[in-house]
N, C-alpha and C positions, 0 to 999 in steps of 0.2 A: 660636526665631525668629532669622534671620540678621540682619544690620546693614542690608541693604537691606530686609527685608523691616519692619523696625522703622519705617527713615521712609521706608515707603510706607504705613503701617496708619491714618496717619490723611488720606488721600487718597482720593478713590472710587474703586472698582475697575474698572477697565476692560480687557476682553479683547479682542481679535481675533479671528476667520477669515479667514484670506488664500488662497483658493486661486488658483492656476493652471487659467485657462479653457480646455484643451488637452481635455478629453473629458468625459463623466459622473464625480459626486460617488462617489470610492470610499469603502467603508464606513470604510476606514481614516481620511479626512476628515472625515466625518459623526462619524466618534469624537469627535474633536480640536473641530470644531465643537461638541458636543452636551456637552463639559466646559467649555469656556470658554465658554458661553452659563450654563450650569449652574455656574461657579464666581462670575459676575458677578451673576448674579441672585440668588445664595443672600445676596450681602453688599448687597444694594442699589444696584449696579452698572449699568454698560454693556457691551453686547457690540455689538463693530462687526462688520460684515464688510465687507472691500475685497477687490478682483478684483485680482489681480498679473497683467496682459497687457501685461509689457513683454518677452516674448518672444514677436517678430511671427508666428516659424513653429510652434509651439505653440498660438498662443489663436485665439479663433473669440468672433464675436457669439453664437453659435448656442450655443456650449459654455457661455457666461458665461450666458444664458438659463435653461438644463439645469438649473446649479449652482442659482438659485434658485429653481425648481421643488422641484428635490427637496429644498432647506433646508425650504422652506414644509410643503411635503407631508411631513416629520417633524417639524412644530410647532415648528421651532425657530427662531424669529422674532426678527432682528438690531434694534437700536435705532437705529443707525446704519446709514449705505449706499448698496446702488445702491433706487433705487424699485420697489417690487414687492409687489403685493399686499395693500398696505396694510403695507409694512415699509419704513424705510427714510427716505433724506432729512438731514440732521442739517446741522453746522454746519463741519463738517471735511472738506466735499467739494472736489472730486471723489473719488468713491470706484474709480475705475477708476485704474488708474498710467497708463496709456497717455494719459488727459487733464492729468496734474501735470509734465508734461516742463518747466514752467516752474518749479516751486516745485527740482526735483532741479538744471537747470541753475546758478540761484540759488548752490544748496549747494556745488555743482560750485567753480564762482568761488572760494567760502569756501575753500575746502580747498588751491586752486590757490594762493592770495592766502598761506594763510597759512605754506607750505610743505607741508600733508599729503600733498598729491596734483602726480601731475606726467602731462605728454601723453607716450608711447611712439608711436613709430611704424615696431615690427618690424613684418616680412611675415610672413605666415602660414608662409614655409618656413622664416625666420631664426630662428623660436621653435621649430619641429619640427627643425631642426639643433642648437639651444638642449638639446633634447632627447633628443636622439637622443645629443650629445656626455655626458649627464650619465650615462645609460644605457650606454655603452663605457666609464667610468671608474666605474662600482659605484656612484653615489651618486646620491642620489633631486633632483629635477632642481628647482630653486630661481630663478626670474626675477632675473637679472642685472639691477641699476637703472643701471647704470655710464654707458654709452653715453645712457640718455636724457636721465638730470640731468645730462650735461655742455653739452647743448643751452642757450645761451643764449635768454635770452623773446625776442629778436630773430629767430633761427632758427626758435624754435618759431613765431612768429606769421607766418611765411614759408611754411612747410611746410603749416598749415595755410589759407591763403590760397592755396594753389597746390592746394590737393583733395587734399592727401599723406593718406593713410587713418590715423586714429590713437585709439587708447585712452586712457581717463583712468585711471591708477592709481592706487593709496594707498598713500603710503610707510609700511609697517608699524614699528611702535618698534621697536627694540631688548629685548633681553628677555623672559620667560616671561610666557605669559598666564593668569591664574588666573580659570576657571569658577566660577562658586559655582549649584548647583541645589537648586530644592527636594525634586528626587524623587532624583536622580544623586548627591549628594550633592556635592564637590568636583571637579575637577581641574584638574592644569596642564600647558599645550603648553609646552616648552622652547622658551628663545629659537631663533629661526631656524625653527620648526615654522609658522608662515605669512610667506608672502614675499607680494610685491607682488602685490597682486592687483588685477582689473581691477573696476573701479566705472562706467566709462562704456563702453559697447561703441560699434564701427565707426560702428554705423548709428548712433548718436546719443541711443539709449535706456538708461535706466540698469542697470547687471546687479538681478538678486535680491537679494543683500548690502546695497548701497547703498539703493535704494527703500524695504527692507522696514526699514531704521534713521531712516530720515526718515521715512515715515509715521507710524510707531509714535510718534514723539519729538513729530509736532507733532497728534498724533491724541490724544495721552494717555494712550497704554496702560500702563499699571501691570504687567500682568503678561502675558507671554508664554509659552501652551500650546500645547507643540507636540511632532509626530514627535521620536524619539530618532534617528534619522538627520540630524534638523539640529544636533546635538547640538556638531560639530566646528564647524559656521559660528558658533557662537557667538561665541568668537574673535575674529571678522574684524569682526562685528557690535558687540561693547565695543570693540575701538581705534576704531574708527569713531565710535563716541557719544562716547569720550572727547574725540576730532579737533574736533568738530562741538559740543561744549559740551551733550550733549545728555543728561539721565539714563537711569540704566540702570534698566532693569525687570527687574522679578523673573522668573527663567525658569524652567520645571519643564518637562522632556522625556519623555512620556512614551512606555509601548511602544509596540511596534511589536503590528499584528494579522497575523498568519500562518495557513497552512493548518494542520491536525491534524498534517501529517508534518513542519511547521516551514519548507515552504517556502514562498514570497513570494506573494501573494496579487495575482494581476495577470490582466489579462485573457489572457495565454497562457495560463492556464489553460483558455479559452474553445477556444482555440486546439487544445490537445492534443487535446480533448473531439472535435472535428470531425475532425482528422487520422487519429485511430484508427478515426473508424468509416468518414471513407470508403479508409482501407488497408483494413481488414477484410472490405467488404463488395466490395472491387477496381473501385469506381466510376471509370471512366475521363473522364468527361465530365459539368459540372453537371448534377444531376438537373432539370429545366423548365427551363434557363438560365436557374437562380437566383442565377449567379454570372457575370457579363461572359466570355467563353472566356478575353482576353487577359489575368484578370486571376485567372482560374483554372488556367491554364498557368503564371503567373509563381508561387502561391501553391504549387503542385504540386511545383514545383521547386526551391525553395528556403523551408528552413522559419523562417528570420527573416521573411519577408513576413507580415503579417496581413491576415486580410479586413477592413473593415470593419465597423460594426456590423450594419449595415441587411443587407451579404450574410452577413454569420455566422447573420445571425436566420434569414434567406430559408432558406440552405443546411440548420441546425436543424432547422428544420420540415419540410425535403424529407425529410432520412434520419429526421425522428420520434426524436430524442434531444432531450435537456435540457441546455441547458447550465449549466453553475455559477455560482448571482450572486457577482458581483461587484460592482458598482458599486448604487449606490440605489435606481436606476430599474430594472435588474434584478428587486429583492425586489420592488417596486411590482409590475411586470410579472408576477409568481409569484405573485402576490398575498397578500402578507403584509401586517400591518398596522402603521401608522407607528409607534404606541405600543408594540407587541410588540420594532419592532426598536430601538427608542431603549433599551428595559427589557435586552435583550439585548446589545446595544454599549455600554451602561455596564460591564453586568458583563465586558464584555473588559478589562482593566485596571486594574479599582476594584470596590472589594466597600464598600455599607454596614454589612457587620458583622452579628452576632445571625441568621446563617442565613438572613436575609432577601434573597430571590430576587426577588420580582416586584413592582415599584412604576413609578409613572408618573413623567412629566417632574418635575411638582410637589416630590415627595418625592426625586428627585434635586437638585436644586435647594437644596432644603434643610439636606440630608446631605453633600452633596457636597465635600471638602477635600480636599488634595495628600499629605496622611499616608496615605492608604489606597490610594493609586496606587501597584502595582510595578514591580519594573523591569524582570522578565523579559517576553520576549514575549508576547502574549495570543493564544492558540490557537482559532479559531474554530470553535466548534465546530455544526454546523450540524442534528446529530440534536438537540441541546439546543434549536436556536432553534425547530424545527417544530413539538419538543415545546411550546412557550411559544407559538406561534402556534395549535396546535390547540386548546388549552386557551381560548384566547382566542376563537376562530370557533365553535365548539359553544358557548361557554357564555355567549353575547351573547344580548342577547335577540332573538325573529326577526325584528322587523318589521327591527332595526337592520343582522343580516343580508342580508334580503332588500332592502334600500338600496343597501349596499355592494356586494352582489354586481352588480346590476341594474348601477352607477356603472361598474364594473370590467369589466361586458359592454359597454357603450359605446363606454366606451374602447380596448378590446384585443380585441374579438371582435363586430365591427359584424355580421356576414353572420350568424353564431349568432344574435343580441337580432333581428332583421329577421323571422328565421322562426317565431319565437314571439311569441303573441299576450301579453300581461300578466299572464291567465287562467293558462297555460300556463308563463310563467316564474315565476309566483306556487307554483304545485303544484313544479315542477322544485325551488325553491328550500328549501321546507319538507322535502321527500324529501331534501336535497343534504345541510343544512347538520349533522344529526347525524355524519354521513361522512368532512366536510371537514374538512381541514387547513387549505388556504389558499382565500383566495376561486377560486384559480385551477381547483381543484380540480371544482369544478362543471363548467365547459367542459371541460376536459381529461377527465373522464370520459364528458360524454355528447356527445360530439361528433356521435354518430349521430343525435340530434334536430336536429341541424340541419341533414343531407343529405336530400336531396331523396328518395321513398321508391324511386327509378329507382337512385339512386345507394349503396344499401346494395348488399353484399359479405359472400359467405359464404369469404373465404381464408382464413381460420382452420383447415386441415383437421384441426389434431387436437382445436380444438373441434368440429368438423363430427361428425367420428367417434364421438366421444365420446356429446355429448347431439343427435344427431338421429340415427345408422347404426346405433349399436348397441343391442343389447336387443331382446327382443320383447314386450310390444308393442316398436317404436325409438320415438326422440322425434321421427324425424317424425309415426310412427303418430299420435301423441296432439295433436302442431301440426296436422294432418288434421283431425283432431275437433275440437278446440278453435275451427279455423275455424267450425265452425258456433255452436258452443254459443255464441261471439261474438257471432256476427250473427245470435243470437236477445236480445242482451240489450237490456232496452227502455231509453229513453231515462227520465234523463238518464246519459250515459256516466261514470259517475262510478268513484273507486277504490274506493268500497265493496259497489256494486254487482260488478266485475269482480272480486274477492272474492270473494263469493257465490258466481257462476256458475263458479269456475274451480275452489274448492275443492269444489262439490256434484262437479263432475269427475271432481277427483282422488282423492275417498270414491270414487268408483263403479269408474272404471277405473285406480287404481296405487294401491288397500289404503289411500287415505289419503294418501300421501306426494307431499306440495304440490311436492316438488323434483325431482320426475321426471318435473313438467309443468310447473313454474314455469320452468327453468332452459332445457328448449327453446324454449320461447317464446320468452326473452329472447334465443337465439341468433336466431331467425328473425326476431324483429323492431330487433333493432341491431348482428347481422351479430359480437357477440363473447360474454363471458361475465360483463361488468359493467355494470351500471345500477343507477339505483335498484331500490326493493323494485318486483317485477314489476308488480303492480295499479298502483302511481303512474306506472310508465313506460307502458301501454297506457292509463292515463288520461291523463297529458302527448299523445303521440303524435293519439291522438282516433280515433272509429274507422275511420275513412276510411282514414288510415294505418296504420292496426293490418291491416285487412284486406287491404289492398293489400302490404304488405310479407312478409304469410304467403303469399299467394298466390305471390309470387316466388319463395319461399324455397322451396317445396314444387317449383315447378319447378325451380329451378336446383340443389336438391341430388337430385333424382329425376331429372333428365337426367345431370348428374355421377356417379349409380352406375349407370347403365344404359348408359354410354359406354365 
């Protein structure tokens, strides 16, 4: 145990989440959230979460909203906070930065008062000359404080009385800074390795560095879990607490989560996924103007642009590809389940040991310490997670199932849940859930129950060819017949009935073999070569639609070979 870590052991522990309200919860956050939730509660702790929007063009009401949804919706429920859902409230609010502008101003004075900090008031080109000058002489480019601390407080309070636009700095000490980590273990920046850096920006809000050392300090946080990319701000963050009289908290940095080939895991990935297939497919023009023209032509043409969410989804759906989760709401939308991927994003970076793979929040929570965290990257690996999510959807019990699913059609597939009766997504669901992966799975496979029976399509031609043209008898021959044997079977239309009458059928006319009248069916009545087991689908459908849908099919693939 280090020296800090000595006297903070008899204090309560208390963690953080701070994200940035700039988009949806990345799983890489949900990581970071989901240990320091889980390192606070194992010790009898608190876990806060604050929102850092003091980056005006980054944050959004709407994205700080996002963030707590999907904390909620993977169980991981802060003590401290903004209010939401029965989370939240405490004694150390505002939990927003963007409403503390008083408490950092405050600190601001302290700093100024005491020597730490001083106002600059370069221009934007005198620092890129600053720059450009350090870069023509080979040496990595260091804020000159010379010019500003020569400013007497009389000039400065001139300058800014007259709207002169100006930064608040901190004068860095002199000297090497020594890290101490619980997972990274030591190190040290040489003196000179941070220079004056900025703690107040233009507009008046404080940077990330600054806020996120004042919070911490008057919030209570004991220990700080976080990305190993903040790993260098640490630094800036101890002179700072030393500046400000403030204690230092124990910090442990953990990995990073990456793709399987080690690259960065960001929604350009989303990105590539769309580019390729509409290069591939030479789509010149949004499919439905699923995507603005003018903002289709700007994305078309240069590949730093991204769509949005809302037209990535739109544009997704038009070419019928998938794209890669990324962020929380994503797996929600795929319909994975919260507890699968909390079981899953632990083991990105922390193993409890003894082979043991699958456990809930609870058992994390209790296991959970900074010794088993390493330090290499954690590789996402994503045939593992489906594996742990199929495991979990098959082997629920069904009513539990048929809840969730029913929840998840609601939400993400209203026109689907609309054309099915309760009866009907009741049957769907029992057929589905041996099958399924993800909840998402059920719609995604039978999307043809939910088109209209006008609106089935036989474009499949080499399933056409296949199970309805070829053979003699073909498999239209026997979807012929089967018309009738159908609409002799008595009421009530049940799957065990259609059993019966399909397979006395297929003894009589194909030796027996249920699948060379089972499999044309299924083409003629959902236009591909996947549904459920055949008797469940023509019992979901009902006969109305059963009969109407062969009837089409018999014409339109009997005028297509006679043409």
């Amino acid at each position: 145990m280090t020296e800090s870590a000595a006297g903070s052991a008899a204090r309560q522990v208390v963690t953080r989440f701070a994200p940035s309200p700039s988009g949806h919860l990345h799983v890489g956050g949900a990581r970071s959230a989901l240990f320091c939730w889980a390192f606070a509660h194992g010790r009898g702790g608190r876990f806060i979460l604050r929102i850092e929007d003091t980056d005006q063009k980054r944050s959004s009401d709407a994205a700080s909203v996002g963030f707590l949804k999907d904390l909620a919706w993977l169980g991981i429920a802060w003590d401290e906070g903004p209010e939401y859902g029965g989370c939240g409230g405490g004694p150390n609010g505002p939990y927003f930065q963007s409403q503390r502008l008083d408490i950092y101003n405050r600190e601001f004075e302290r700093l100024i008062g005491s020597g730490h900090a001083y106002c600059a008031f370069d221009t934007p080109a005198e620092l890129e000359a600053m720059r450009a000058d350090a870069k023509a002489r080979g040496v990595a480019y260091r804020y000159d404080r010379t010019r500003a601390v020569s400013l007497s407080k009389r000039e400065v309070d001139a300058l800014l009385a007259a709207g002169t636009p100006a930064v608040i700095r901190f004068r860095t000490p002199e000297g090497p800074i020594t890290i101490r980590d619980e997972i990274l273990g030591e190190a040290t920046l040489p003196a000179g390795e941070v220079d004056d850096f900025v703690i107040r920006k233009a507009d008046g809000f404080p940077t990330y560095h600054f806020a996120v050392v004042v919070d911490d300090a008057l919030m209570g946080v004991t220990h700080v879990l976080r990305a190993q990319e903040h790993f260098n701000n640490t630094a800036k963050h101890m002179v700072l607490q030393d500046a400000l009289g403030y204690p230092r908290p124990i910090y442990g940095h953990m990995p990073l989560i990456v793709n399987p080939d080690g690259s960065k895991m960001s929604k350009r990935d989303k990105d590539k996924v769309l580019r390729k297939a509409v290069k591939e497919r030479g789509i010149a023009t949004p499919p439905g103007g699923c995507v603005p023209a003018e903002r289709w032509t700007r994305w078309l043409a240069d590949s730093a642009v991204q769509l949005d969410l809302e037209e990535a989804t739109a544009l997704a759906a038009a070419l019928d590809v998938t794209l890669p989760e990324i962020n929380v709401d994503d797996f929600r939308r795929s319909g994975y389940l919260p507890e699968v991927l909390c079981n899953f994003l632990a083991l990105n970076g922390w193993s409890p040991g003894q082979n043991i793979e699958k456990f809930d929040n609870a058992f994390l929570a209790e296991r959970f310490d900074l010794k088993r965290v390493v330090k290499t990257p954690a590789k996402f690996d994503r045939v593992k997670l489906l594996s742990f999510n199929c495991d979990a959807v098959t082997g629920m019990a069904p009513e539990r199932y048929v809840a969730l699913s029913r929840a998840h059609g609601h939400a993400y597939h209203p026109a689907f849940m609309a054309r099915l009766s309760d009866a009907q997504f009741d049957a769907l669901a029992a057929a589905s859930q041996p099958r399924s992966k993800t909840l998402e799975d059920l719609f995604r496979s039978n999307r043809f129950l939910a088109l209209d029976d006008s609106e089935i399509r036989w474009s499949d031609a080499k399933a056409v060819k296949k199970h309805l043209i070829e053979g003699n008898p073909s498999g239209l021959d026997h979807v012929r017949a089967l018309r009738g044997v159908l609409d002799g079977v008595a009421a009530p239309w049940t799957s065990a009935a259609l059993e019966v009458a399909i397979t006395a059928y297929a003894q009589s006319a194909a030796e027996g073999q249920l699948g060379k009248v089972a499999q044309p069916l299924r083409v003629a009545v959902s236009g591909g070569t996947v549904s459920p087991p055949i008797f469940d689908t023509l019992a979901i459908l009902g006969r109305d639609s059963t009969l109407a849908r062969i009837d089409r099919c018999v014409a339109a693939v009997t005028a297509s070979a006679t043409s």
